[in-house]
C-alpha positions as CSV (number, residue, x, y, z in Angstrom):
1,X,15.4,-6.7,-25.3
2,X,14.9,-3.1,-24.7
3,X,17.5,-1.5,-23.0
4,X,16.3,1.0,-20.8
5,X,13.3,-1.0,-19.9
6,X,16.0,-4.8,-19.4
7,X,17.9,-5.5,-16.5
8,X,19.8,-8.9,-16.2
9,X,20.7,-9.3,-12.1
10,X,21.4,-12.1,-9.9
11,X,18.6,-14.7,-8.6
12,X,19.2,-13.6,-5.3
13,X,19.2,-10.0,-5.8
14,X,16.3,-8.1,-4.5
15,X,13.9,-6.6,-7.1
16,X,11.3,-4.4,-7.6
17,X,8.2,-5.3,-9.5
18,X,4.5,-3.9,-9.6
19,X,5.1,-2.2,-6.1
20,X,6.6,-4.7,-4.1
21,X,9.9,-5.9,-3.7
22,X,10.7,-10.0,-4.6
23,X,13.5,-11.2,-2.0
24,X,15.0,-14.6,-2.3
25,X,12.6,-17.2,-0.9
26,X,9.7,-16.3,-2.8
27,X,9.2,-13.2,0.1
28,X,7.4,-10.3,-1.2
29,X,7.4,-6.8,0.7
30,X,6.3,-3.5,-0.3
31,X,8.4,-1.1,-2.3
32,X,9.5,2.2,0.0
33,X,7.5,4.4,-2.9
34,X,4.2,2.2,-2.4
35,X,4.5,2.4,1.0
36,X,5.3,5.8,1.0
37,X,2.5,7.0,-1.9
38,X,-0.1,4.6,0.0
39,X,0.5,6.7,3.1
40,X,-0.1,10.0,1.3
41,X,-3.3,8.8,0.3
42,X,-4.9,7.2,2.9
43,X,-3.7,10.8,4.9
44,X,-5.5,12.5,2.0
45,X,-9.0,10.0,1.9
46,X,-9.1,10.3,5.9
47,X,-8.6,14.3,6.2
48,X,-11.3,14.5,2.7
49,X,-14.0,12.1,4.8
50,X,-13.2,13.6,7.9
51,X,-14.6,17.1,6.2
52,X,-17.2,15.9,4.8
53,X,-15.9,15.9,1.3
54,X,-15.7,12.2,0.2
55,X,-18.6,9.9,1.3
56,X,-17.8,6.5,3.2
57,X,-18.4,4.0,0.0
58,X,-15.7,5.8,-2.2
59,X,-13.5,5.9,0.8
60,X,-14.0,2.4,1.8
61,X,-13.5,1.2,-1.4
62,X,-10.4,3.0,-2.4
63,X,-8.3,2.2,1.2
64,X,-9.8,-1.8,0.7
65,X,-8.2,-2.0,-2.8
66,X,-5.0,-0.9,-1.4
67,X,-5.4,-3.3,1.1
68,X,-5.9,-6.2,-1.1
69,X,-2.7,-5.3,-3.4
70,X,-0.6,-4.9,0.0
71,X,-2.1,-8.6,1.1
72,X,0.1,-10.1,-1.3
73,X,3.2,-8.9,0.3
74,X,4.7,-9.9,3.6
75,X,2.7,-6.8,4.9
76,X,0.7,-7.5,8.4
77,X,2.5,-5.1,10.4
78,X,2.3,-2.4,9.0
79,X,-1.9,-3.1,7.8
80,X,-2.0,-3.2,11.9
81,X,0.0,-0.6,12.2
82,X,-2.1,1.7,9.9
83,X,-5.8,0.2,10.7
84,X,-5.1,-1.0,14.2
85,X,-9.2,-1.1,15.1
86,X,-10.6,-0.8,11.6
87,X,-10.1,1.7,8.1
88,X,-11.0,4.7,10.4
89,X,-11.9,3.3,13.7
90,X,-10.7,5.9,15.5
91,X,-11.8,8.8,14.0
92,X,-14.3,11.2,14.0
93,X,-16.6,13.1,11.3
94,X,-16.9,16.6,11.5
């Protein structure tokens, strides 16, 4: 086993894997970094469409794979809390 890459913990320990974190009874949340990177860039692909400078299909289709890796974590809040009406219900082209 590699060492660096290796870590032997506890069945019950919470542990981080592909972006989310595994919690004892097969409960999956987001990592803090997904969460946090995810926001950075949905920030980033509303203020480009908003200008004018990404077109709706790329948008749409970067925020809806996102949306289908943070589907397999215990994630509906904070999907509502993000898209509460829609990807960019609420806002406005310039």
């Amino acid at each position: 086993l590699h060492p660096d890459k290796t870590r032997i913990e506890a069945c019950g320990a919470p542990t981080t894997f592909l972006g989310y974190v595994l919690l004892p009874g097969g409960r999956r949340r987001l990592s803090d970094a997904n969460v946090s990177r995810a926001a950075t860039r949905i920030q980033a692909w509303r203020q480009a469409w908003r200008m004018g400078a990404a077109d709706e299909a790329a948008v749409r289709q970067s925020i809806s794979g996102w949306l289908a890796h943070a589907r397999f974590a215990h994630s509906r809040g904070l999907r509502d809390k993000w898209f509460p009406r829609g990807w960019f219900a609420e806002e406005t082209r310039a």
